[in-house]
C-alpha positions in Angstrom: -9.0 47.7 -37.2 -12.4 46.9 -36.2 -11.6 43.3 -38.3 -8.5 43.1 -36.8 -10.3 43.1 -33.2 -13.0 40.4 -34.3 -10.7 38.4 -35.9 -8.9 37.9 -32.7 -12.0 37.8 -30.6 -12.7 34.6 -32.5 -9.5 33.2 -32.1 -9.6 33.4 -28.4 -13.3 32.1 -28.3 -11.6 29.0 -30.3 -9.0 28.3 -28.4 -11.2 28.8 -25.2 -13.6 26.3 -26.4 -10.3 24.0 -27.8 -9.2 24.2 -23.7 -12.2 23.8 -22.3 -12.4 20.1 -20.4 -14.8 18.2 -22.4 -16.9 15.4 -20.2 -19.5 12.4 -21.6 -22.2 11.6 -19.5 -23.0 7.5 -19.2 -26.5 5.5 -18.6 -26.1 4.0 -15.1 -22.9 3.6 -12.7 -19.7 2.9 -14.4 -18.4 0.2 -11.2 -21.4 -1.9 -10.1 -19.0 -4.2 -8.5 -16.9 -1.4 -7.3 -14.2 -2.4 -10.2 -12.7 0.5 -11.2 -13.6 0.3 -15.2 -11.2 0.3 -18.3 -10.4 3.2 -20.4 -8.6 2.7 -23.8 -8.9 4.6 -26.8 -11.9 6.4 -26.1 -13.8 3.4 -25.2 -15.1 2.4 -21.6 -15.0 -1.4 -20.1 -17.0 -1.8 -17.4 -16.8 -5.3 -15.5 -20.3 -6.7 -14.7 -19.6 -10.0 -13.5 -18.3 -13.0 -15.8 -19.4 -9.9 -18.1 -18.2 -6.8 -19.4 -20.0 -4.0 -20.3 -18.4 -2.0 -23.4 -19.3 1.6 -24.1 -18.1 3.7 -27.3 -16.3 7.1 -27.0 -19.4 8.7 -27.3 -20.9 7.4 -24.3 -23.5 4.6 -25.5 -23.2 1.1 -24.4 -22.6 -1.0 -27.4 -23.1 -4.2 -26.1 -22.1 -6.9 -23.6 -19.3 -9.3 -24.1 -18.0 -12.7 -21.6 -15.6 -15.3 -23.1 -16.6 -18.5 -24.5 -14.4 -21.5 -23.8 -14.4 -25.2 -24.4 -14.5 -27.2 -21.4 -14.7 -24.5 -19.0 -17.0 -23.9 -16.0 -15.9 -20.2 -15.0 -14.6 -17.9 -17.3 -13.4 -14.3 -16.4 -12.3 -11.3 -18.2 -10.1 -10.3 -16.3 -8.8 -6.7 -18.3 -9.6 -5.5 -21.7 -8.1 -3.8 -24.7 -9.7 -1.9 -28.0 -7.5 -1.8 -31.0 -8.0 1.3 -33.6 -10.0 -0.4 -35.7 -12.4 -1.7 -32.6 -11.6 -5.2 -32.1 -11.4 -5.7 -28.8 -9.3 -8.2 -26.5 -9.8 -9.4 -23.4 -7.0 -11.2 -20.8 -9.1 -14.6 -19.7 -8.7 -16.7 -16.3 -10.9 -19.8 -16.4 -11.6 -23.1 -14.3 -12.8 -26.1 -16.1 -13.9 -27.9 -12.9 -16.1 -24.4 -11.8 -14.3 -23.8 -8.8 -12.6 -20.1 -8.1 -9.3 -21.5 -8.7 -7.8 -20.2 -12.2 -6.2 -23.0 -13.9 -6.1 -21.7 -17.3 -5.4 -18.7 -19.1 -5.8 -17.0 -22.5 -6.7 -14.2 -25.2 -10.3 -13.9 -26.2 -10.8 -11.6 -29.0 -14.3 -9.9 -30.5 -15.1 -8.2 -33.4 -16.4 -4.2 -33.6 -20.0 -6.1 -33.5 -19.4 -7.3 -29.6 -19.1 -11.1 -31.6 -16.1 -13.1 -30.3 -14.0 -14.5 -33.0 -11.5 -16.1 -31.3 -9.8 -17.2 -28.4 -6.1 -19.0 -28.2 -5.0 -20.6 -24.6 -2.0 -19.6 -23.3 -0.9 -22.9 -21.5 0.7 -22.1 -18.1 0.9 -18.5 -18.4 -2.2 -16.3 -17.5 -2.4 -12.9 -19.0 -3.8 -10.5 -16.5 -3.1 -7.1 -18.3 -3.9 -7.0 -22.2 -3.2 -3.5 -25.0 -2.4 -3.5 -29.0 0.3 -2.4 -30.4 0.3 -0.3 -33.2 0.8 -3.3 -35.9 -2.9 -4.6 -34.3 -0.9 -7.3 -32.3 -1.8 -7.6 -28.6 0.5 -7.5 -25.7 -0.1 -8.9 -22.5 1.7 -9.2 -19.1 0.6 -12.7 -17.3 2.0 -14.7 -14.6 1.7 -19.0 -14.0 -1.6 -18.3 -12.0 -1.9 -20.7 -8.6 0.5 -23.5 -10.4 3.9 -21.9 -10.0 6.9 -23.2 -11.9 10.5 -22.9 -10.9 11.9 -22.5 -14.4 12.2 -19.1 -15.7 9.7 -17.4 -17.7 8.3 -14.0 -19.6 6.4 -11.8 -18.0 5.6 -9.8 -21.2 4.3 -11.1 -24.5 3.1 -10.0 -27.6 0.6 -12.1 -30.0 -1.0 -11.9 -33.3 -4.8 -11.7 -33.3 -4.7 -15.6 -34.8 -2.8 -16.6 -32.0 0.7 -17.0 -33.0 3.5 -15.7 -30.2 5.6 -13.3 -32.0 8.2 -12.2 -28.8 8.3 -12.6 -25.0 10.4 -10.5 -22.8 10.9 -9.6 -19.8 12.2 -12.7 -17.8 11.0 -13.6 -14.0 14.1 -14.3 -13.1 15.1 -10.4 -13.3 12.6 -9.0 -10.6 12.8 -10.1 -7.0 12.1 -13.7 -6.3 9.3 -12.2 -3.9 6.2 -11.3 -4.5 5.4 -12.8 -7.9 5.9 -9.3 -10.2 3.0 -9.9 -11.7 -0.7 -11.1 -10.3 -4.6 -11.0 -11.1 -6.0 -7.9 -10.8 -9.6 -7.0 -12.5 -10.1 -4.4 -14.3 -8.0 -1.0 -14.3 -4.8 -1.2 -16.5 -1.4 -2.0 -15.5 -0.4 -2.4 -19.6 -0.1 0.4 -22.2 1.6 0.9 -25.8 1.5 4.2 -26.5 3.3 5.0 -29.8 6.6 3.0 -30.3 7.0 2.0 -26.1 5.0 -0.4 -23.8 5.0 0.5 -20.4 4.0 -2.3 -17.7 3.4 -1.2 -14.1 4.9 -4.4 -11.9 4.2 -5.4 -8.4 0.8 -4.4 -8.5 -1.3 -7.1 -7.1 -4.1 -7.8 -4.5 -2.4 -11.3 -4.0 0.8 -10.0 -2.0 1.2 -10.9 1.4 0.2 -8.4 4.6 4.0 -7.8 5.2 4.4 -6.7 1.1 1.9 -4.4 1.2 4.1 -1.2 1.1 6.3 -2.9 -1.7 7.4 -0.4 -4.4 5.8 -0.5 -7.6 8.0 -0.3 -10.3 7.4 1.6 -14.2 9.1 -1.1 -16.6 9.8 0.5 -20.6 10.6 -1.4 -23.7 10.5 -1.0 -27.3 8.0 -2.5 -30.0 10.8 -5.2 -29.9 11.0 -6.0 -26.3 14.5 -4.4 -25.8 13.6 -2.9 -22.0 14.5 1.2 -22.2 13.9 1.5 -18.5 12.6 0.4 -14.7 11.7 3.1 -12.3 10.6 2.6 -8.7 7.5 4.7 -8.5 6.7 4.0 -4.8 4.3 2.1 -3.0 0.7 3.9 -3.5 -1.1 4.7 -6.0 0.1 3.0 -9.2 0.7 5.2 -12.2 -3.0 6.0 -13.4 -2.3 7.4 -16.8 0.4 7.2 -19.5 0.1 10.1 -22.4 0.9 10.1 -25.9 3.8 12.6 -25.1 5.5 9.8 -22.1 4.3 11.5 -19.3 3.9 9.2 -16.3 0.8 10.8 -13.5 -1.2 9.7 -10.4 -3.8 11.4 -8.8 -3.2 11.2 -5.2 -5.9 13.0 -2.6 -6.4 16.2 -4.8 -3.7 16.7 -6.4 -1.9 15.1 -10.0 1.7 14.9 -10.1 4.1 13.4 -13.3 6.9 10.9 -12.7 10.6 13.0 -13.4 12.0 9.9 -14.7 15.5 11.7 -14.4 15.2 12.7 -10.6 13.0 9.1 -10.2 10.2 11.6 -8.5 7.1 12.8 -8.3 5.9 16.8 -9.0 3.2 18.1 -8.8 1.5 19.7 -11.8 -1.3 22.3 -11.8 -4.3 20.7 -12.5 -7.8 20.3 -10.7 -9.8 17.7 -11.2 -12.2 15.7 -9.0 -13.0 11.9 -9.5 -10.6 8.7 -10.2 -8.0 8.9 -12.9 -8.6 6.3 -14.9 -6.0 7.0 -18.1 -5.3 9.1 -20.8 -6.6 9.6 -24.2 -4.0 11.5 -26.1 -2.7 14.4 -24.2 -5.8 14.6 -22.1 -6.3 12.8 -18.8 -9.5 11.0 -18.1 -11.1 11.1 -14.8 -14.4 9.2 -13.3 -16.0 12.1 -11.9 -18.9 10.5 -10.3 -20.9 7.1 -11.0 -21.7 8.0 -14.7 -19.6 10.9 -15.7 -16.1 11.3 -17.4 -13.8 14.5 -17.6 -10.9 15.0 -20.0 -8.6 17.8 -18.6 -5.1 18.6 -20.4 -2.2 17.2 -19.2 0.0 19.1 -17.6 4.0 18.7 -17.9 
């Protein structure tokens, strides 16, 4: 009996510890130019500048990365992605003439050493948002920048490492004609592939005009293939924070988290109580900035 009891005492102390929220501490602030940082994987981007700052899952800072391309004054990296083995991608905006103006666009890819490896230009379209797939390829949702085009385009696309476009979905000409669906944004993430679906949040953009403020955003699904599963208005504020290896959809919005009912296309509430900006999800666990160099994992709740 007595063995029974400890045996069962340990259990509980196990699963307590299993539940507890587990948090990593960071050397210095994690926005220095009030960007709210990257999380993917485990791994931390933090945007410095025309450089970004990447820490591992444990919390160290690894090293510092920026894009190097030919012929160009100002480059920016504008969103980044880590891949399972921990390559690393980054969505480029550049100007060859130095000005603010992004007239180019691109993928810049680094190896687990912080060394870049590559980078392939993507003509007229300008990735903003950038994740892997599963397969290592790398997804990205772009727009044509300042130089608009009239004829129709993808919005979504999804490379190989070397460069090569293996699918583009996702045409312009199925969202509104206005605001563009798609616009620069730094840092954050607006892109995820979690498991066989890519989710894209669209109309989420600094660029919009006054009047479009209080568009809706909207929660776009496909497949690894590109066939689209879904669109969901979400509203107008805040975007969707954090998608979770089980599909669930959340925001934190004041102090409270809610999950996306894509059935009843709403928002509920779910009990959890965290402080700090939710920056994503890493599993089943949601991931919140709790102060300048703290981060929180709490589980999600459905």
């Amino acid at each position: 009996m007595r063995l029974l009891v400890l045996l069962c005492a340990a259990v509980l102390c196990h699963l307590a510890i299993a539940a507890a929220p587990r948090e990593v501490s960071y050397a210095g602030s994690l926005t220095p130019l009030n960007i709210t940082p990257t999380f993917d994987k485990g791994y931390l981007f933090v945007y410095a500048g025309h450089e970004i700052n990447v820490f591992g899952p444990d919390g160290t800072q690894l090293f510092g990365v920026s894009a190097q391309v030919a012929n160009a004054e100002v480059v920016n990296i504008d969103n980044a992605a880590v891949d399972t083995d921990g390559t690393i991608a980054g969505a480029v905006s550049y100007s060859p003439d130095g000005s603010s103006r992004s007239e180019g666009g691109g993928v810049v890819v680094f190896d687990r050493s912080g060394k870049q490896v590559r980078f392939f230009d993507t003509g007229r379209y300008h990735p903003t948002q950038i994740a892997f797939g599963p397969d290592h390829s790398i997804w990205t949702l772009g727009w044509p920048g300042t130089q608009h085009w009239n004829d129709d385009f993808s919005i979504l696309r999804n490379y190989s490492q070397d460069g090569q476009e293996l699918g583009h979905f996702l045409p312009r000409s199925s969202f509104d004609r206005e605001p563009d669906p798609i616009g620069p944004e730094i840092g954050t993430w607006q892109l995820r592939v979690i498991g066989d679906r890519v989710g894209a949040v669209i109309y989420e953009s600094p660029v919009y005009r006054e009047d479009e403020k209080n568009r809706a955003m909207v929660w776009v699904e496909t497949d690894l293939k590109g066939r689209e599963l879904g669109r969901w208005e979400v509203g107008a504020n805040p975007a969707p924070q954090a998608f979770t290896e089980s599909g669930g959809l959340y925001i934190r919005e004041g102090k409270s988290v809610s999950v996306f009912d894509r059935a009843t296309k709403a928002w509920r509430r779910v009990p959890i109580s965290a402080d700090g900006i939710l920056l994503g999800a890493d599993g089943d666990n949601l991931v919140f900035l709790q102060n300048p160099s703290t981060l929180r994992w709490v589980p999600a709740g459905q």
